[in-house]
CHARMM-style PDB file with segment names, atoms N, HN, CA, C and O in Angstrom:
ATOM      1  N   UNK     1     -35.038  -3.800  95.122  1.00  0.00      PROA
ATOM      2  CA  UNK     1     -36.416  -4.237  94.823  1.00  0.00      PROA
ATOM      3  C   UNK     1     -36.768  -3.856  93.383  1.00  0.00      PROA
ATOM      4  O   UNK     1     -37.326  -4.654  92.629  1.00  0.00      PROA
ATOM      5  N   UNK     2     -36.420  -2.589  93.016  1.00  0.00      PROA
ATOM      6  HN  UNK     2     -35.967  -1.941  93.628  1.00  0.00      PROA
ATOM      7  CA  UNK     2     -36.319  -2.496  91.596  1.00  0.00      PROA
ATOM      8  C   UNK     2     -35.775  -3.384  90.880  1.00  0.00      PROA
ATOM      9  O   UNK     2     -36.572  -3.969  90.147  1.00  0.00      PROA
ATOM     10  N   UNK     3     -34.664  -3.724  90.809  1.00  0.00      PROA
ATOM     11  HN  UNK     3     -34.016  -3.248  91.404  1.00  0.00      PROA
ATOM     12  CA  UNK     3     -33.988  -4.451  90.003  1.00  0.00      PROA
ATOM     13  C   UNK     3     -34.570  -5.953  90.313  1.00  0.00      PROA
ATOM     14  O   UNK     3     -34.096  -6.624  89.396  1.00  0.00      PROA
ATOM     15  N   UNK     4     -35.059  -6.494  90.828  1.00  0.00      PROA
ATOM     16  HN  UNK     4     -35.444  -5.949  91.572  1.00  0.00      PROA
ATOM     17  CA  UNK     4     -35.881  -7.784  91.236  1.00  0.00      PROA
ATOM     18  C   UNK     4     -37.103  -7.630  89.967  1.00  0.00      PROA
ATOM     19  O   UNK     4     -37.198  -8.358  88.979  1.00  0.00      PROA
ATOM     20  N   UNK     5     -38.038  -6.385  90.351  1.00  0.00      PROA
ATOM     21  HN  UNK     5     -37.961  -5.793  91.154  1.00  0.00      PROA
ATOM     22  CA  UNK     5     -39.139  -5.994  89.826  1.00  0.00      PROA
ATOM     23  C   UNK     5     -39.352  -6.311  88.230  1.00  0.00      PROA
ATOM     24  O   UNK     5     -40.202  -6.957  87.618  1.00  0.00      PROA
ATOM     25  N   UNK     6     -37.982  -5.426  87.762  1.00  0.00      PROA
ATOM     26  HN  UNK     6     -37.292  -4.901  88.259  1.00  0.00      PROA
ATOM     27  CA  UNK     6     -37.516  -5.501  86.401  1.00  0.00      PROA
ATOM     28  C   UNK     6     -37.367  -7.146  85.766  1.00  0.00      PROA
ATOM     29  O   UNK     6     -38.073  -7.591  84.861  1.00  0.00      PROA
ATOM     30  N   UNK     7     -36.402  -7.816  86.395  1.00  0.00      PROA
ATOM     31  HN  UNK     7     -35.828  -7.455  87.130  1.00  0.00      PROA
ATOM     32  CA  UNK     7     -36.104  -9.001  86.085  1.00  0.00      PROA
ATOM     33  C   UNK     7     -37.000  -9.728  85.859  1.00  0.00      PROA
ATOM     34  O   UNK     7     -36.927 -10.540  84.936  1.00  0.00      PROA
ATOM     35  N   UNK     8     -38.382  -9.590  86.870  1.00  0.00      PROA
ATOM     36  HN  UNK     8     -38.441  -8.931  87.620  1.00  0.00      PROA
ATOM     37  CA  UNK     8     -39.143 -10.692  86.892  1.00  0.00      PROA
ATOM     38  C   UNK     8     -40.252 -10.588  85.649  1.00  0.00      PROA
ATOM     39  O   UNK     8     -40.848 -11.357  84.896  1.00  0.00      PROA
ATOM     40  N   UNK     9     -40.150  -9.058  85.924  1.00  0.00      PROA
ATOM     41  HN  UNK     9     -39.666  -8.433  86.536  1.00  0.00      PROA
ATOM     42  CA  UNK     9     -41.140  -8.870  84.067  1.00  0.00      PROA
ATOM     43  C   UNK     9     -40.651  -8.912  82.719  1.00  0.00      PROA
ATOM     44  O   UNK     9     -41.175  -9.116  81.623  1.00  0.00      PROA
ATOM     45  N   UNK    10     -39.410  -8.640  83.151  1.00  0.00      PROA
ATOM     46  HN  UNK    10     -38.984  -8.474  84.041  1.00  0.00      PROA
ATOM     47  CA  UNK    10     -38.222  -9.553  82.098  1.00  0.00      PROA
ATOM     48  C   UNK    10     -38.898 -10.989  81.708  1.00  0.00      PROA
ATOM     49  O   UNK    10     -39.421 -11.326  80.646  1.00  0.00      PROA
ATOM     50  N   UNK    11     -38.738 -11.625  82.760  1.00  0.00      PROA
ATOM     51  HN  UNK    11     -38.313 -11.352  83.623  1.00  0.00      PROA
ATOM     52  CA  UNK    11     -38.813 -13.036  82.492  1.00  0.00      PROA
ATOM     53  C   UNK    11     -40.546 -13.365  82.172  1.00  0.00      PROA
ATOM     54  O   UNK    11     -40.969 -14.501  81.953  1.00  0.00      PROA
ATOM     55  N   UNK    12     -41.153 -12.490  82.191  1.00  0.00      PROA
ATOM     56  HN  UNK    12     -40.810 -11.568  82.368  1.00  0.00      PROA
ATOM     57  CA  UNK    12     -42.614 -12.724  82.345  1.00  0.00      PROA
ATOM     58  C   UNK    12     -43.005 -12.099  80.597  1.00  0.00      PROA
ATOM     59  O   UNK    12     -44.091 -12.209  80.029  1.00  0.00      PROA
ATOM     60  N   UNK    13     -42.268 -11.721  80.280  1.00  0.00      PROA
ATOM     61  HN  UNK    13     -41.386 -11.632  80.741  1.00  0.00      PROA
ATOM     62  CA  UNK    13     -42.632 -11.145  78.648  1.00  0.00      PROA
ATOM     63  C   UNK    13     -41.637 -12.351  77.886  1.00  0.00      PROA
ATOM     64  O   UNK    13     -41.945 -13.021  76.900  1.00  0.00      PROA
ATOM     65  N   UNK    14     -40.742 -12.384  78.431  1.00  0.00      PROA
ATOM     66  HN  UNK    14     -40.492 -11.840  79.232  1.00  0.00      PROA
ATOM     67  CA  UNK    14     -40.167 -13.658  77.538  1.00  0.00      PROA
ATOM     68  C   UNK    14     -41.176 -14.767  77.607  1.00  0.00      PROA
ATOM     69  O   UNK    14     -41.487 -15.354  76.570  1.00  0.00      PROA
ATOM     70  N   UNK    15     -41.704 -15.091  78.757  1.00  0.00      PROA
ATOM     71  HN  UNK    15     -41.451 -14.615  79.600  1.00  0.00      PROA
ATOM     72  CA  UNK    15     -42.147 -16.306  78.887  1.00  0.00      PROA
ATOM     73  C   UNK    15     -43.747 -16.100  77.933  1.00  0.00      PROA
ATOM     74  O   UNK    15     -44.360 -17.051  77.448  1.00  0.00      PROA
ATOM     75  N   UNK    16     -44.106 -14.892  77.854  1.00  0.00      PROA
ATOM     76  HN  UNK    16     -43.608 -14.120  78.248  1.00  0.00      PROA
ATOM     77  CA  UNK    16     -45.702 -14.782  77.065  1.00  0.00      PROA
ATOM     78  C   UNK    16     -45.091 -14.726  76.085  1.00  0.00      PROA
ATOM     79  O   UNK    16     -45.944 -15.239  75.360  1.00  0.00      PROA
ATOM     80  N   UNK    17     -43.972 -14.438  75.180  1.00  0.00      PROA
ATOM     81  HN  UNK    17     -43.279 -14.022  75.769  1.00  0.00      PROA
ATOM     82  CA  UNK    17     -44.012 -14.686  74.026  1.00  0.00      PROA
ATOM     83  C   UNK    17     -43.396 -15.890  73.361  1.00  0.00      PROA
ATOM     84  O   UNK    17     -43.464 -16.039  72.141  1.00  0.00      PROA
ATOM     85  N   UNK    18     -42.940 -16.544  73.967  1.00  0.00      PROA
ATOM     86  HN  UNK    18     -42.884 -16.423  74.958  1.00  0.00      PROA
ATOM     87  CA  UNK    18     -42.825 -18.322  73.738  1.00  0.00      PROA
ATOM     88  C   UNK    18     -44.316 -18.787  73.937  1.00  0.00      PROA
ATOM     89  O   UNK    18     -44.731 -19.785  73.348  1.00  0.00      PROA
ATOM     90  N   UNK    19     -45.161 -18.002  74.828  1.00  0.00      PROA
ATOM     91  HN  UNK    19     -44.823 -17.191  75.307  1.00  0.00      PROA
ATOM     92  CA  UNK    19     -46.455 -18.978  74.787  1.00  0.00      PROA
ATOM     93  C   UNK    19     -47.401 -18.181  73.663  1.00  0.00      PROA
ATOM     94  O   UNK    19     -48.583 -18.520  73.603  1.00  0.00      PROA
ATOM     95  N   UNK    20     -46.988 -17.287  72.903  1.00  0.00      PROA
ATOM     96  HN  UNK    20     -46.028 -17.012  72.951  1.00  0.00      PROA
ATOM     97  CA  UNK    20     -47.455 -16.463  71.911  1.00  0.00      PROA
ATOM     98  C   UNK    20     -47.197 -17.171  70.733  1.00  0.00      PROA
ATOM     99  O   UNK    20     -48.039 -17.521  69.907  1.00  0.00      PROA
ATOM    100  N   UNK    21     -46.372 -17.303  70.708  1.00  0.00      PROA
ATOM    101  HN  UNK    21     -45.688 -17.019  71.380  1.00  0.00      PROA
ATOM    102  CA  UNK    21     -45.334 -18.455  69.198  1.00  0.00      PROA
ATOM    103  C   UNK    21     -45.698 -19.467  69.172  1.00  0.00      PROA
ATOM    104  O   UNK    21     -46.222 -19.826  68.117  1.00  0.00      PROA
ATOM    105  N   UNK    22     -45.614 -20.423  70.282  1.00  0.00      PROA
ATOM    106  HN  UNK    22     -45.189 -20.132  71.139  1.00  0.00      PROA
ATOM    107  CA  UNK    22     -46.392 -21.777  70.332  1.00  0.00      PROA
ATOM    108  C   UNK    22     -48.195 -21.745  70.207  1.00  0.00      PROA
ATOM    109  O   UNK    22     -48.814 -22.662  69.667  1.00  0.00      PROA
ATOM    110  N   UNK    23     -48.700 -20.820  70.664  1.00  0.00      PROA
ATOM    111  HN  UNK    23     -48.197 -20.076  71.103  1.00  0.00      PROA
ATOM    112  CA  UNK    23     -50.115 -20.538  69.962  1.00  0.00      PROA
ATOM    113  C   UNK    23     -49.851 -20.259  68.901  1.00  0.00      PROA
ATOM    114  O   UNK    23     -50.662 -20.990  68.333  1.00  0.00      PROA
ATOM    115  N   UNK    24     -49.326 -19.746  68.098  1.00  0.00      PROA
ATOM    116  HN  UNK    24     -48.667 -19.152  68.559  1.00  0.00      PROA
ATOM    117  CA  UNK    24     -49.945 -19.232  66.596  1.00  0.00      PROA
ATOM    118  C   UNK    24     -49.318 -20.618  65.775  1.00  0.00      PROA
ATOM    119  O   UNK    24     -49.647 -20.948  64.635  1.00  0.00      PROA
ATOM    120  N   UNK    25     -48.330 -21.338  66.653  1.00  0.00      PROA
ATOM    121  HN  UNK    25     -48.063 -21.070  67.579  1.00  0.00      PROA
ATOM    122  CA  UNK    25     -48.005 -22.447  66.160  1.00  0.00      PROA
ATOM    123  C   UNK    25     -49.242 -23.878  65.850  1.00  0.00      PROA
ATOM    124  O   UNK    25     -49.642 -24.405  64.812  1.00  0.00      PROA
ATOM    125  N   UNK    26     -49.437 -24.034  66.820  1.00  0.00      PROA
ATOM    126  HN  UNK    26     -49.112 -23.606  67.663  1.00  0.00      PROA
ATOM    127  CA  UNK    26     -50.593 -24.751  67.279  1.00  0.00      PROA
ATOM    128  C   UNK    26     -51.595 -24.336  66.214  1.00  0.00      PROA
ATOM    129  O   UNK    26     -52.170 -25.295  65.700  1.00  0.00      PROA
ATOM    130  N   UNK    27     -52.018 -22.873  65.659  1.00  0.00      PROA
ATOM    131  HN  UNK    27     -51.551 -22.094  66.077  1.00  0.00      PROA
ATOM    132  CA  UNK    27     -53.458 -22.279  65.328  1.00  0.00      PROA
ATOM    133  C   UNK    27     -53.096 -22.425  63.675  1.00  0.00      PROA
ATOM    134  O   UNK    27     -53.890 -22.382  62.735  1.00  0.00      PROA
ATOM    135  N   UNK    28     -51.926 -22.575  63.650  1.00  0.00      PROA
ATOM    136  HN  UNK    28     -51.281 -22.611  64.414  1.00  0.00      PROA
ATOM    137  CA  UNK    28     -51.428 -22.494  61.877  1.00  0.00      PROA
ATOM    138  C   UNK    28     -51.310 -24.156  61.993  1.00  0.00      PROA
ATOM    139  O   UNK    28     -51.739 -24.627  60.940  1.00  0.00      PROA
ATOM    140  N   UNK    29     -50.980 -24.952  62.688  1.00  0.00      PROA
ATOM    141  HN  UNK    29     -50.632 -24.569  63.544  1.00  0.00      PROA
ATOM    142  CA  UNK    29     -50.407 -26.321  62.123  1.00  0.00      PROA
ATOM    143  C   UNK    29     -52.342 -26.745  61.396  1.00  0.00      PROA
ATOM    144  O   UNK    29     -52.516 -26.993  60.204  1.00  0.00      PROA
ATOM    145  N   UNK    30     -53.339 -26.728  62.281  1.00  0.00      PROA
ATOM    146  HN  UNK    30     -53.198 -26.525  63.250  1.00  0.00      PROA
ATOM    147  CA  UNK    30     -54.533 -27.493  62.133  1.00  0.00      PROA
ATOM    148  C   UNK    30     -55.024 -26.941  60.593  1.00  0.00      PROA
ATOM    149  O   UNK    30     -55.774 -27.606  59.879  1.00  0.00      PROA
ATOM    150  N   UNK    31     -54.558 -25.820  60.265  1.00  0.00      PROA
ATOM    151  HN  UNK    31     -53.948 -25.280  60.844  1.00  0.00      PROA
ATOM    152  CA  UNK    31     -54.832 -25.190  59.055  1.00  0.00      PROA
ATOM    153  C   UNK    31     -54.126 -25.958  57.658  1.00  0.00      PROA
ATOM    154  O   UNK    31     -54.602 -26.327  56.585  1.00  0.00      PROA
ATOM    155  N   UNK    32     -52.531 -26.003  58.347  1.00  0.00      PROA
ATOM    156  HN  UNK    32     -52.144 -25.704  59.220  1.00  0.00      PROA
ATOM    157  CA  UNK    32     -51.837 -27.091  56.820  1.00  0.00      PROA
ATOM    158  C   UNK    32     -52.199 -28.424  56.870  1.00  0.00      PROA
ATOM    159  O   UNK    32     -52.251 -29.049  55.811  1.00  0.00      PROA
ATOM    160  N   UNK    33     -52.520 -29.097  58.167  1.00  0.00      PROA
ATOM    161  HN  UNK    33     -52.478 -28.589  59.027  1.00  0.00      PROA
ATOM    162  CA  UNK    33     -53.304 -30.261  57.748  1.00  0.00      PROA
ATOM    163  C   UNK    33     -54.589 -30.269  57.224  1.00  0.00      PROA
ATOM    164  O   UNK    33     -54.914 -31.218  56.511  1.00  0.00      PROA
ATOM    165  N   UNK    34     -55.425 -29.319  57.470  1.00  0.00      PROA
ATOM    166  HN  UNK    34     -55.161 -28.548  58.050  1.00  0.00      PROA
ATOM    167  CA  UNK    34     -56.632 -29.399  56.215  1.00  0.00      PROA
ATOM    168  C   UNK    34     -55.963 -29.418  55.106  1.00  0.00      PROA
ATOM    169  O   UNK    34     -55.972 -30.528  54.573  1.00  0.00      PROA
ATOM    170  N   UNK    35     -55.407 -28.646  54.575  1.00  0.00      PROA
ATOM    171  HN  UNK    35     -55.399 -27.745  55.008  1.00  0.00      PROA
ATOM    172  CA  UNK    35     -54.308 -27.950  52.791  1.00  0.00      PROA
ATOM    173  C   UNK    35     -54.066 -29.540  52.133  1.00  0.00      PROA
ATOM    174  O   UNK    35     -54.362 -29.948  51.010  1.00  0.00      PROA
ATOM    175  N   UNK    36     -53.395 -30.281  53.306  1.00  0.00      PROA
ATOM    176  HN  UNK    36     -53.154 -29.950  54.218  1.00  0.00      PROA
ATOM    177  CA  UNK    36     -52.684 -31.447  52.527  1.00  0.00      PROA
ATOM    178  C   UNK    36     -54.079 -32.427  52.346  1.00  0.00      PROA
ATOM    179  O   UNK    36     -54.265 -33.300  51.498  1.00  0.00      PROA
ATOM    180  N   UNK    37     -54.785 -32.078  53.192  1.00  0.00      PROA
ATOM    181  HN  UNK    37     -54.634 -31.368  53.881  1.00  0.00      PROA
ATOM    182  CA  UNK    37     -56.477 -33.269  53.195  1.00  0.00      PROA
ATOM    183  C   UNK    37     -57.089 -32.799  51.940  1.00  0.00      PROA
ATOM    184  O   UNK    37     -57.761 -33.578  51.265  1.00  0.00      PROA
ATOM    185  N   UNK    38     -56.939 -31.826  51.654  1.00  0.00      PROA
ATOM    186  HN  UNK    38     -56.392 -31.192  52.202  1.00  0.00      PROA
ATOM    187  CA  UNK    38     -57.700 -31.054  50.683  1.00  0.00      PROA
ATOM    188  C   UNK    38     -56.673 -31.612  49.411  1.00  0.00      PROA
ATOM    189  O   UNK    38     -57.177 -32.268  48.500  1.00  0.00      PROA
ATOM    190  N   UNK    39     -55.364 -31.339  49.414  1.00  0.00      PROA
ATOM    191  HN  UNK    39     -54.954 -30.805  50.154  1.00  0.00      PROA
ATOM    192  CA  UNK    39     -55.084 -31.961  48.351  1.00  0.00      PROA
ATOM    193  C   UNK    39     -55.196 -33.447  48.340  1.00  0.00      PROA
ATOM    194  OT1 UNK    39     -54.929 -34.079  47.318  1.00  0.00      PROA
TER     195      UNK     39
END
């Protein structure tokens, strides 16, 4: 049950930080399309 326990928060921190990366992805893209509007 330990080793289940482990795995699954394994997979549960991998999975928040792909959805961590793709947010800051998302929060930076709307920013360089102003940059290029602006130029």
């Amino acid at each position: 049950i330990r080793d289940r326990s482990s795995v699954i928060s394994l997979l549960f921190q991998r999975h928040n930080f792909i959805n961590l990366q793709s947010c800051q992805f998302i929060s930076v893209n709307p920013s360089t399309e102003l940059d290029n509007v602006i130029k």
